[in-house]
C-alpha positions as CSV (number, residue, x, y, z in Angstrom):
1,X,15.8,-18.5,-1.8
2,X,13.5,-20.3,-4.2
3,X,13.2,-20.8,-7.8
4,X,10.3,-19.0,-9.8
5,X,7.9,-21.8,-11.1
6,X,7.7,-19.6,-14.4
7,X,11.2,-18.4,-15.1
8,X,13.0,-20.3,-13.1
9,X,15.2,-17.2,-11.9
10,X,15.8,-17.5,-7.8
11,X,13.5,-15.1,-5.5
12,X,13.2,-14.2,-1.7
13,X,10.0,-15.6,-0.7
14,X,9.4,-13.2,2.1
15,X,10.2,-10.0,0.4
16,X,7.3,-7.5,0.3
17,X,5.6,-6.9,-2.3
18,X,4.2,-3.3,-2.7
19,X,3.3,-3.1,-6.5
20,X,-0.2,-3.5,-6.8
21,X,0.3,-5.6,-10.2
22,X,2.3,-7.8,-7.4
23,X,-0.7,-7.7,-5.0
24,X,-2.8,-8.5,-7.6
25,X,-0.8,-11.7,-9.0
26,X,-0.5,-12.5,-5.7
27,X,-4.5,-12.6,-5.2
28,X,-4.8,-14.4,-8.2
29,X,-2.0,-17.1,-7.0
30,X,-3.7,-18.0,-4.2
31,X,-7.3,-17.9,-4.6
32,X,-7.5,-18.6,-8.8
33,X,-4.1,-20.2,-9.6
34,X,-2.6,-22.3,-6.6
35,X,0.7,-21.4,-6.7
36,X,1.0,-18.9,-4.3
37,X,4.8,-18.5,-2.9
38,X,6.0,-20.5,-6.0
39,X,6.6,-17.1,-8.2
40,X,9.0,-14.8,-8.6
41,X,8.0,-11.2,-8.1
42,X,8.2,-10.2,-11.7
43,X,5.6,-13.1,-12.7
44,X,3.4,-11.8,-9.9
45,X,3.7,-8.4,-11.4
46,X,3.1,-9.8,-14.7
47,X,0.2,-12.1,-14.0
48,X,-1.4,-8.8,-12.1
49,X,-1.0,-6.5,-15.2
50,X,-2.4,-8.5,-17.3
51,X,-5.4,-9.5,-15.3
52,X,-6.2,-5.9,-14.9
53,X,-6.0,-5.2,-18.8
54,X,-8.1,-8.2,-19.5
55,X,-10.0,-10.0,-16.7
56,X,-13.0,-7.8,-16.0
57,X,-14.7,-10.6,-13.8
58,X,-11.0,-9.0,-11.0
59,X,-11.8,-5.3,-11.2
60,X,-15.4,-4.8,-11.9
């Protein structure tokens, strides 16, 4: 278990992740962010929504 860099809430670091807001956080934590494996699902998923609401240079 670790603890999410955001919220601080602990997290399996190996559990899948099928949401594609998750995926998509996930991208963005390892190529735009560097903190990949630091955050907690939820943040992934949260990062991942809002990039694809508001980052058109992601999903052109």
């Amino acid at each position: 278990m670790k603890e999410c860099l955001l919220c601080q809430k602990q997290f399996d670091p190996e559990q899948d992740l099928t949401d594609p807001a998750q995926l998509t956080g996930q991208l963005l934590a390892e190529e735009d962010y560097g903190d990949a494996g630091q955050l907690c699902p939820d943040c992934l998923a949260s990062r991942g929504r809002l990039a694809m609401m508001y980052r058109s240079d992601c999903f052109d």
